[in-house]
C-alpha positions as CSV (number, residue, x, y, z in Angstrom):
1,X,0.0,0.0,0.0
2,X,2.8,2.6,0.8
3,X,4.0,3.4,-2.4
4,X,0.6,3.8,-4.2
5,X,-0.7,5.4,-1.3
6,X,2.9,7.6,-1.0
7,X,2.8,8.7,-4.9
8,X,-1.3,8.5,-4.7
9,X,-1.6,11.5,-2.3
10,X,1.6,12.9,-1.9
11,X,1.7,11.6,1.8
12,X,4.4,9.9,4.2
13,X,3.3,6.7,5.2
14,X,5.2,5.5,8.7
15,X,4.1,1.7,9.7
16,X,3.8,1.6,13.4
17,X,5.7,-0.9,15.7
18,X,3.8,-0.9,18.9
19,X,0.5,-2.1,18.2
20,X,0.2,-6.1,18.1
21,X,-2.5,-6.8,15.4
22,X,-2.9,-10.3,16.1
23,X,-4.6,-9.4,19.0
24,X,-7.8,-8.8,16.7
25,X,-7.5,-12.0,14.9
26,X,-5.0,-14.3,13.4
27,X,-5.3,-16.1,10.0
28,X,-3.7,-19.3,11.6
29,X,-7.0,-19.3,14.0
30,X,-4.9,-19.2,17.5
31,X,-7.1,-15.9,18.2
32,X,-10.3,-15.9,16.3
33,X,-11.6,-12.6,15.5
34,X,-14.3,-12.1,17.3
35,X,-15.6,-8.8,15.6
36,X,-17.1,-8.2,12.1
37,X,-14.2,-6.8,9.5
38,X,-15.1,-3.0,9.8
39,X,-15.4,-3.6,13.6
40,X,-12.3,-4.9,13.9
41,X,-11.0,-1.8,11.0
42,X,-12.0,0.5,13.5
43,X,-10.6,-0.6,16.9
44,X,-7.3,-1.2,14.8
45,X,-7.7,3.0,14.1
46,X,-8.7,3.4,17.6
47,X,-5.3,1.8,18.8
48,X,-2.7,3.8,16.0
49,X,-5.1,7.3,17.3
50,X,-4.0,6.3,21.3
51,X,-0.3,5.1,19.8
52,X,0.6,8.5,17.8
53,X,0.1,11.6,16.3
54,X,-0.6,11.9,12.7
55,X,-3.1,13.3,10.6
56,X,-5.0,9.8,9.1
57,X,-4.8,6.4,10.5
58,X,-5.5,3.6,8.1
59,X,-5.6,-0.3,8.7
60,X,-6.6,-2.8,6.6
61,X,-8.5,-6.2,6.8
62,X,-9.1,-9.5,5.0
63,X,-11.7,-12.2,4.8
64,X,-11.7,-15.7,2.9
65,X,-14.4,-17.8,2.0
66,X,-17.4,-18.9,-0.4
67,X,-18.1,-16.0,-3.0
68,X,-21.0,-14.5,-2.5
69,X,-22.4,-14.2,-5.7
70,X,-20.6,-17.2,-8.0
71,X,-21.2,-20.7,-6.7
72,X,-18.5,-22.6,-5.8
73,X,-15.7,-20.2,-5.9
74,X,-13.6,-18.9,-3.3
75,X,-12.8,-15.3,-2.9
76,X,-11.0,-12.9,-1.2
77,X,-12.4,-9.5,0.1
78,X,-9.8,-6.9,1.0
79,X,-11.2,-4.0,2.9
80,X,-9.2,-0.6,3.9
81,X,-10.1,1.8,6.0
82,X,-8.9,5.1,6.5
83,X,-9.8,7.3,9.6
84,X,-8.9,11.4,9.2
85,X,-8.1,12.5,12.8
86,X,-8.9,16.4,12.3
87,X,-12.5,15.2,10.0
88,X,-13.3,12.7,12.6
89,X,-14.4,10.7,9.1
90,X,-13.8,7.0,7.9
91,X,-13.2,6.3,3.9
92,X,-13.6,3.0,3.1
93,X,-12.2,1.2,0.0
94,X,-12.9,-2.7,-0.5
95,X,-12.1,-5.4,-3.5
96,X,-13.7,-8.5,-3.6
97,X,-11.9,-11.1,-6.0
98,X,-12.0,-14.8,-6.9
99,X,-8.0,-14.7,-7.5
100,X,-7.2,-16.5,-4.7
101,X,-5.5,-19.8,-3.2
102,X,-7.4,-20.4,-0.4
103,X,-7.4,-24.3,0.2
104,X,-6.5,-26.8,3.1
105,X,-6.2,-30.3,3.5
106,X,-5.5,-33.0,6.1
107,X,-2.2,-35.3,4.5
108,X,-0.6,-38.3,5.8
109,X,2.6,-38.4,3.6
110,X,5.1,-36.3,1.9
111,X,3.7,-37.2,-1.4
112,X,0.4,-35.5,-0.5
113,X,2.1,-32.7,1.2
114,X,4.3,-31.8,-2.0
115,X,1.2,-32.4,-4.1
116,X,-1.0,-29.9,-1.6
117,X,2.1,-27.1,-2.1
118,X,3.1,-27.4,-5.4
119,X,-1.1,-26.6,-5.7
120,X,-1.4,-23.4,-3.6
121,X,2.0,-22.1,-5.6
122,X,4.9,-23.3,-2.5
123,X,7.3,-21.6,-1.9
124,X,6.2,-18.3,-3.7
125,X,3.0,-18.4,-1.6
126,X,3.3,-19.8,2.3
127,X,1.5,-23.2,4.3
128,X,0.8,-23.3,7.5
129,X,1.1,-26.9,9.2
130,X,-0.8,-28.0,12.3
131,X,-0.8,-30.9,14.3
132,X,-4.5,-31.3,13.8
133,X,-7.7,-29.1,11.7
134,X,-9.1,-27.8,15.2
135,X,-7.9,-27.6,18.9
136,X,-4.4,-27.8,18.1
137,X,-1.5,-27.6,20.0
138,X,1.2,-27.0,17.3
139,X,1.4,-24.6,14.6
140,X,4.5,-24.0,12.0
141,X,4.1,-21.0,9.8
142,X,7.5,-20.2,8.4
143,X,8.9,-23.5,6.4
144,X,9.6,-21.0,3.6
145,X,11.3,-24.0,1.9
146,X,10.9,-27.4,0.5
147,X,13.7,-28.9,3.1
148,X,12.0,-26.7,5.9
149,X,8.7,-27.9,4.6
150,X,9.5,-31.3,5.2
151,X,11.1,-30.8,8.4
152,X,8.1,-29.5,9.7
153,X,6.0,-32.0,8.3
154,X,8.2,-34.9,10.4
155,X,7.7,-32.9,13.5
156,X,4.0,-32.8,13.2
157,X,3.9,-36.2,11.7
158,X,5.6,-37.9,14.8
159,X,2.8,-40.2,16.6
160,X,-0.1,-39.5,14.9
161,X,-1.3,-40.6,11.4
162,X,-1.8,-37.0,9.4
163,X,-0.8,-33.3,9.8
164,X,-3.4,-30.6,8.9
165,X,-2.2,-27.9,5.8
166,X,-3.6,-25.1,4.8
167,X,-2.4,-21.8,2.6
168,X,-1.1,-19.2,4.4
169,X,-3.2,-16.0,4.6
170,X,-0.8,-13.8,6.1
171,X,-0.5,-11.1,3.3
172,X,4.0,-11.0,3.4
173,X,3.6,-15.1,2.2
174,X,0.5,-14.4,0.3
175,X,1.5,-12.6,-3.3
176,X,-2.1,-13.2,-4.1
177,X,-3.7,-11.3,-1.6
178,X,-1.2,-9.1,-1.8
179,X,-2.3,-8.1,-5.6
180,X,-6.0,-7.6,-4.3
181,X,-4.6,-5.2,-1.1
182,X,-3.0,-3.3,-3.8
183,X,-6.0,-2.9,-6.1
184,X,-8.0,-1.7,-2.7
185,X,-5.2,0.9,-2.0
186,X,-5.7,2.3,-5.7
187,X,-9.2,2.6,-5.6
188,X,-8.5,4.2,-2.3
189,X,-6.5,6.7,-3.3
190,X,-9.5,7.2,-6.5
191,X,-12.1,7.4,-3.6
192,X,-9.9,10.2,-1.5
193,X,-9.2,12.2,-5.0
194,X,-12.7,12.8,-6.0
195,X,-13.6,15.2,-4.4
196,X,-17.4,17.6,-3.7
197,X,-18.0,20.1,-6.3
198,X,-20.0,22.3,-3.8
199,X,-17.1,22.1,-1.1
200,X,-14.2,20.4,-1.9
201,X,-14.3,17.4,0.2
202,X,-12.8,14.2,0.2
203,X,-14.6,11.3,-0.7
204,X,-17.3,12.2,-3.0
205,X,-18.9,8.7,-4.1
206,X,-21.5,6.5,-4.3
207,X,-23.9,6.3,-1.1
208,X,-27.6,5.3,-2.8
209,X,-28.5,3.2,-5.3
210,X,-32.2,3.0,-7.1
211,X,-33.0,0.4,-9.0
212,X,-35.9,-0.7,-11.6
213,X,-34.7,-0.5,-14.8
214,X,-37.3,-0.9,-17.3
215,X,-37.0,-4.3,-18.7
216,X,-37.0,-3.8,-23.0
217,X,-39.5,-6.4,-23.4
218,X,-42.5,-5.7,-21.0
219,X,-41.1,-2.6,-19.6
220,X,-41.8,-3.5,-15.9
221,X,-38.9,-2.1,-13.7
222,X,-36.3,-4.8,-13.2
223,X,-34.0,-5.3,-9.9
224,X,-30.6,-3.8,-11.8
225,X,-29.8,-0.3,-11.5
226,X,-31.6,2.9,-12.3
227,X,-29.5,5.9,-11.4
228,X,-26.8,6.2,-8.4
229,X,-26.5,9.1,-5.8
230,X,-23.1,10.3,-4.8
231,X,-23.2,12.1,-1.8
232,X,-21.1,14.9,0.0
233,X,-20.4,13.3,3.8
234,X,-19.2,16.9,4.7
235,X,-22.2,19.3,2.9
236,X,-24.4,16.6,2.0
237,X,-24.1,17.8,-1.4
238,X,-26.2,15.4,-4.3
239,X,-25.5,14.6,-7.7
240,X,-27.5,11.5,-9.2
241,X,-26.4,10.2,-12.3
242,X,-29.0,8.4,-14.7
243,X,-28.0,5.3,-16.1
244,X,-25.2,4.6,-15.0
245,X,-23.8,1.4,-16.4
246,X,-25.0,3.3,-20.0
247,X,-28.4,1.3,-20.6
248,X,-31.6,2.5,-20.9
249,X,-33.2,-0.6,-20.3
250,X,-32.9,-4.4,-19.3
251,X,-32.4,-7.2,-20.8
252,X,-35.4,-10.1,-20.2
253,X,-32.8,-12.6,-19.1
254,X,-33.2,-10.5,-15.6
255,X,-36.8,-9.6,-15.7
256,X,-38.7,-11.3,-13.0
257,X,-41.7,-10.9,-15.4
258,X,-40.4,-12.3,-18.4
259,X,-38.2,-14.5,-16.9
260,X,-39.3,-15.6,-13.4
């Protein structure tokens, strides 16, 4: 994020070294995070406000799981939150994309472990071995090599019959996640650059969507969008834009008319 952020808005971005995020959640599931992601956004703001004195505070979260929209595929949402000290304002900026390696599985022999890696992308992108899926007692994040890979394995492996694998989530052994992070801090920077005509704030998006456009066969309003608000957080300054995926009207395919 620093250097788009950096060369973005023509800012100095200092990483702090006194606040422990793993105490909001770890990705390896010793401390499950208890609060939703912009919860947990905002105490990690709360705790760089208390820690120093700068002028924006910005922390960034991920989640991994079922997409929400395509069945069957995995995704990876990316959100990043920025809190202005002086504005007492949040600007959010999330990316939701299927481009990810998210995958575990339990393996009894080295066979299956190399087979698991070389599928996630190892070494490039990170594994994380545990003793066992749930409750464990021993986790082994940084085999950052084949020979340390297997090392680990033979640790885990000793008296039981299978060691639990998964990818590694943490975004420094994660070049995947990495990518989306980096498309969240662009549109970001897009987000804190667009700015209120009426007063010159930051932040001037998209806060209300209507939909019902007509469908072109029966013309009954359909669920996709109509026209989009953006609104001024500072002034409360409006501006709705018609049409704004440039259609007029809707195909039947996604009339609940013509195509229930």
């Amino acid at each position: 994020m620093k250097p788009i952020l950096q060369n973005g808005l023509l800012v100095q971005c200092v990483v702090s070294n006194d606040i422990d995020t793993d105490l909001f959640g770890t990705f390896a599931g010793e401390k499950e995070r208890k609060l939703t992601a912009i919860e947990t956004l905002k105490a990690k703001c709360a705790e760089g406000v208390k820690k120093d004195s700068f002028d924006f505070v910005l922390a960034s979260e991920g989640s991994f799981g079922s997409h929400p929209f395509i069945p069957f595929a995995q995704a990876d949402e990316e959100i990043i939150l920025l809190y202005d000290v002086k504005r007492k304002t949040y600007y959010q900026s999330r990316v939701l994309s299927t481009k990810t390696n998210l995958s575990s599985k339990t393996v009894a022999t080295i066979h299956e472990l190399r087979s698991f890696a070389e599928k996630i992308g190892f070494p490039e992108h990170g594994i994380i071995l545990k003793d066992t899926e749930k409750d464990f007692q021993e986790v082994i994040k940084d085999a950052n090599d084949w020979e340390k890979l297997e090392q680990a394995f033979d640790k885990l492996i000793r008296n039981k019959t299978n060691v639990f694998v998964e990818t590694d989530l943490r975004a420094m052994r994660n070049p995947n996640r990495l990518n989306v992070i980096a498309q969240a801090a662009q549109k970001l920077v897009e987000l804190l650059l667009n700015t209120c005509p009426s007063c010159e704030a930051p932040g001037f998006e998209v806060q209300k969507y209507e939909s019902g456009l007509p469908c072109e066969q029966c013309g009954l309003p359909t669920k996709s969008i109509k026209s989009h608000s953006f609104i001024c957080r500072e002034c409360q300054h409006i501006e709705t834009v018609a049409y704004p995926n440039g259609k007029k009207t809707e195909s039947p395919q996604f009339c609940d008319f013509c195509n229930p």
